[in-house]
C-alpha positions in Angstrom: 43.3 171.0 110.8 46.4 170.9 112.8 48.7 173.6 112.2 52.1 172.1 113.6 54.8 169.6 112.3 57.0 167.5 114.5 60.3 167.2 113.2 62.9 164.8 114.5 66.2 164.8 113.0 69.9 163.3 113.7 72.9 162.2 111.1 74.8 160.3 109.1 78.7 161.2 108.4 80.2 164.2 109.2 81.3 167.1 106.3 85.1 167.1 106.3 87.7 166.0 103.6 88.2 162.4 105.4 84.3 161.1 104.2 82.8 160.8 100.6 79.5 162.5 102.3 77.3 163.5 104.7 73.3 163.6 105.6 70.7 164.6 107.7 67.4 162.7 108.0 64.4 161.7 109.9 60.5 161.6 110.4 58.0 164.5 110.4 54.6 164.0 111.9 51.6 166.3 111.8 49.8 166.0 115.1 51.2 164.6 118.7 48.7 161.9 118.6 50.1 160.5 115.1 53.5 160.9 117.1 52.3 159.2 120.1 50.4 156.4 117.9 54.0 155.6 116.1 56.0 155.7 119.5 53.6 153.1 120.8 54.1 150.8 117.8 57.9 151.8 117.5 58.9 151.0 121.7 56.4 147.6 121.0 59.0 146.3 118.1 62.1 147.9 120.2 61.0 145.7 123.4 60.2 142.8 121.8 63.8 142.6 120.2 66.5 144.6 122.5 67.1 141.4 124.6 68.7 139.4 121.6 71.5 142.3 121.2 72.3 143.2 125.0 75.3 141.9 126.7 74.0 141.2 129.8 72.5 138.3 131.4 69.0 138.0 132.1 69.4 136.9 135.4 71.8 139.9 135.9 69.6 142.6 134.1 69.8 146.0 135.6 67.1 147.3 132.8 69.8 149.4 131.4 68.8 148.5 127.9 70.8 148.8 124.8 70.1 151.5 122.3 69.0 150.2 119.2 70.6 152.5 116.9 71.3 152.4 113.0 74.8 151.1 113.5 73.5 148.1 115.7 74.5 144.6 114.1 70.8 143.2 113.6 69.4 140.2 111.7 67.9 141.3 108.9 64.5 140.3 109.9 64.9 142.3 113.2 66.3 145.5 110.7 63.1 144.9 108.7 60.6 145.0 111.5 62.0 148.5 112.5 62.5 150.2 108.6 59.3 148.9 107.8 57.6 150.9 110.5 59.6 153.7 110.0 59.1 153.7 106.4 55.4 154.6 106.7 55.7 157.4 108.4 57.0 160.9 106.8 60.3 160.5 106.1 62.9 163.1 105.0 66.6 163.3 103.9 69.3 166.0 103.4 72.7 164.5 100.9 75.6 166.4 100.9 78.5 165.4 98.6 81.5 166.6 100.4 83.0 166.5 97.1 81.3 169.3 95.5 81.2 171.7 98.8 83.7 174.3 98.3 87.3 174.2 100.1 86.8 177.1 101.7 84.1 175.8 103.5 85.2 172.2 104.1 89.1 173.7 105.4 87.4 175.1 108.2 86.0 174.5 111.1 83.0 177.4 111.7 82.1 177.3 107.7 81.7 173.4 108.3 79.4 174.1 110.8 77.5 177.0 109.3 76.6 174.9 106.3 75.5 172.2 108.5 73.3 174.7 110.4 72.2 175.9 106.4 71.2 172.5 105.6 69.4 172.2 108.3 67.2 175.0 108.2 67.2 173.9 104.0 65.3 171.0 104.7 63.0 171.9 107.7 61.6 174.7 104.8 61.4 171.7 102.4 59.5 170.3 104.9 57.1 172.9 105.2 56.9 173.4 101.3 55.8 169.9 101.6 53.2 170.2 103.9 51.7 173.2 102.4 51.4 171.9 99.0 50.1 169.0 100.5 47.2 170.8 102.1 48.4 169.3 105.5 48.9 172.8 106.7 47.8 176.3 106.3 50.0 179.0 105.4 47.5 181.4 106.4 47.1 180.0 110.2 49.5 180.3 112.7 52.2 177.2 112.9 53.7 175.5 115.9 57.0 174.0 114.7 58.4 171.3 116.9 62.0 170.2 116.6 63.6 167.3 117.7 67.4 167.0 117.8 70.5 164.6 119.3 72.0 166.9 121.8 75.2 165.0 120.9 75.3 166.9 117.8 75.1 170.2 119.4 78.2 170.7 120.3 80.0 170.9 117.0 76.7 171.9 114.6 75.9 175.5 115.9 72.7 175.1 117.0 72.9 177.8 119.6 71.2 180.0 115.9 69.2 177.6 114.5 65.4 178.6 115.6 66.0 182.1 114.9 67.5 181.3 111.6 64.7 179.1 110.7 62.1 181.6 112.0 63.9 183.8 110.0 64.0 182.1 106.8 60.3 180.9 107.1 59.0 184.6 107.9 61.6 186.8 106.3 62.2 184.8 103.3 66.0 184.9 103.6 67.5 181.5 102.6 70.6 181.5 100.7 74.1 180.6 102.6 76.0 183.7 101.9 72.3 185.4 102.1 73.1 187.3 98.6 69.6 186.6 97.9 66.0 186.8 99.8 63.1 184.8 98.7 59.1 185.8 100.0 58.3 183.9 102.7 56.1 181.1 102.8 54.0 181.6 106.0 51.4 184.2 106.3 50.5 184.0 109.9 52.4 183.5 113.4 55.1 181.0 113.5 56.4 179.7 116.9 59.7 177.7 117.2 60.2 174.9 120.1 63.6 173.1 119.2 64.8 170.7 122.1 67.6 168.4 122.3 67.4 165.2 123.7 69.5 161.7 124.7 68.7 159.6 121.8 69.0 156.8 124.5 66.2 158.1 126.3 63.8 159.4 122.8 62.7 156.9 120.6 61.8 159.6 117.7 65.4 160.4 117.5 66.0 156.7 117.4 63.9 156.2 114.5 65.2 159.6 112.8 69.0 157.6 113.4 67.8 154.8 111.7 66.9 156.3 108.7 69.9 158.7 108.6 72.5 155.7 108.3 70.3 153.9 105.7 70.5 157.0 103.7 73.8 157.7 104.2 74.7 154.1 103.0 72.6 154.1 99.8 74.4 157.8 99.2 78.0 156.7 100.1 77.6 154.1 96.9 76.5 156.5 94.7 78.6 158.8 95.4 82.1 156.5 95.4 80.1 153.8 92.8 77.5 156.0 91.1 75.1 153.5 92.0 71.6 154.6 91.5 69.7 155.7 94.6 66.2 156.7 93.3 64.8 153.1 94.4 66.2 152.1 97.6 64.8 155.7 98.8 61.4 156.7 97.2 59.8 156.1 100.4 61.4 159.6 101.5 59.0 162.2 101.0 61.3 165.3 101.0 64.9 165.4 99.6 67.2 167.8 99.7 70.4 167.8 97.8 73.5 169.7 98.1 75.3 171.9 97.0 
């Protein structure tokens, strides 16, 4: 068994008065060859379709191609190729009504981004809860835990904290946001950390993780402003995480 988890993550929305909600998703993998195995298959759909949406002229290509994002205007069938490939892979989602967060978090600007940074670290234990009740990880070996992030979003989130929150959450057991309450932890065993940012131009994971973020926060912005059901449109996500 491989004792690691390859999480790559990005958002949807932004917590602040001026939007209904905000969320955090993406895909989880369990070894670096299941990774590998969807990047191939991912880039294969991405080449095959990039062409139709770039400005430029073939005969005046430069091959600097167009990111293919979850905001791109794509034909449906085009949107389908790419969800559908996405949606068999683990898939994970954190919704945050802004609504319910309390004002003296969401009228300022630190507290917004320390419960960003606690949402985070939320769902990347969900994750792991996931995995161990899912006997696709042992608690009682040591774990390599690979994260995956936007560096776009590092400038605003905190993220300068984030692994040795999450370490200490996983190991220590701490896990509430004021931390008025610890919890045992759930790894038994060595845990080792390697969170990288990327150019989500240049990563393809973080691509797929934007994808999924923006459907999410779609199907959540009409429930939350129409209280249209989301349980369909996203039991294909295998962890979910709701707050507050």
């Amino acid at each position: 068994m491989n004792n690691e988890i390859f999480i790559f993550m990005d958002d949807s929305g932004k917590l602040n008065k001026n939007e209904n909600s905000c969320i955090f998703g993406g895909v989880f993998f369990y070894s670096s060859k299941d990774y590998a195995n969807f990047i191939n298959k991912y880039r294969s759909v991405i080449n095959s379709i990039k062409c139709k949406y770039c400005k430029q002229k073939i005969d005046k290509c430069n091959k600097n191609c167009i990111e293919i994002k979850g905001t791109t205007r794509m034909k449906n069938s085009d949107r389908r190729r790419i969800f559908n490939l996405i949606k068999n892979e683990y898939n994970y989602g954190v919704f945050i009504d802004n609504s319910k967060v309390y004002d003296f978090i969401m009228n300022d600007k630190a507290s917004r981004g320390r419960f960003c940074d606690y949402a985070q670290k939320r769902i990347i234990k969900e994750i792991v809860l996931y995995s161990i009740k899912n006997k696709k990880i042992d608690p009682n070996k040591p774990l390599k835990l690979y994260i995956k992030i936007d560096e776009a979003k590092t400038k605003s989130n905190g993220y300068y904290n984030l692994k040795d929150s999450i370490y200490e959450e996983l190991v220590n057991g701490i896990i509430n946001f004021d931390y008025s309450k610890t919890y045992k932890p759930i790894l038994n065993n060595e845990l080792i950390i390697k969170l990288n940012t990327y150019d989500s131009k240049y990563n393809l994971g973080i691509q797929s993780a934007d994808i999924i973020s923006h459907y999410l926060h779609s199907k959540f912005e009409s429930f939350v402003t129409k209280g249209i059901s989301i349980d369909t449109v996203t039991n294909f996500i295998k962890v979910k995480l709701f707050l507050p």
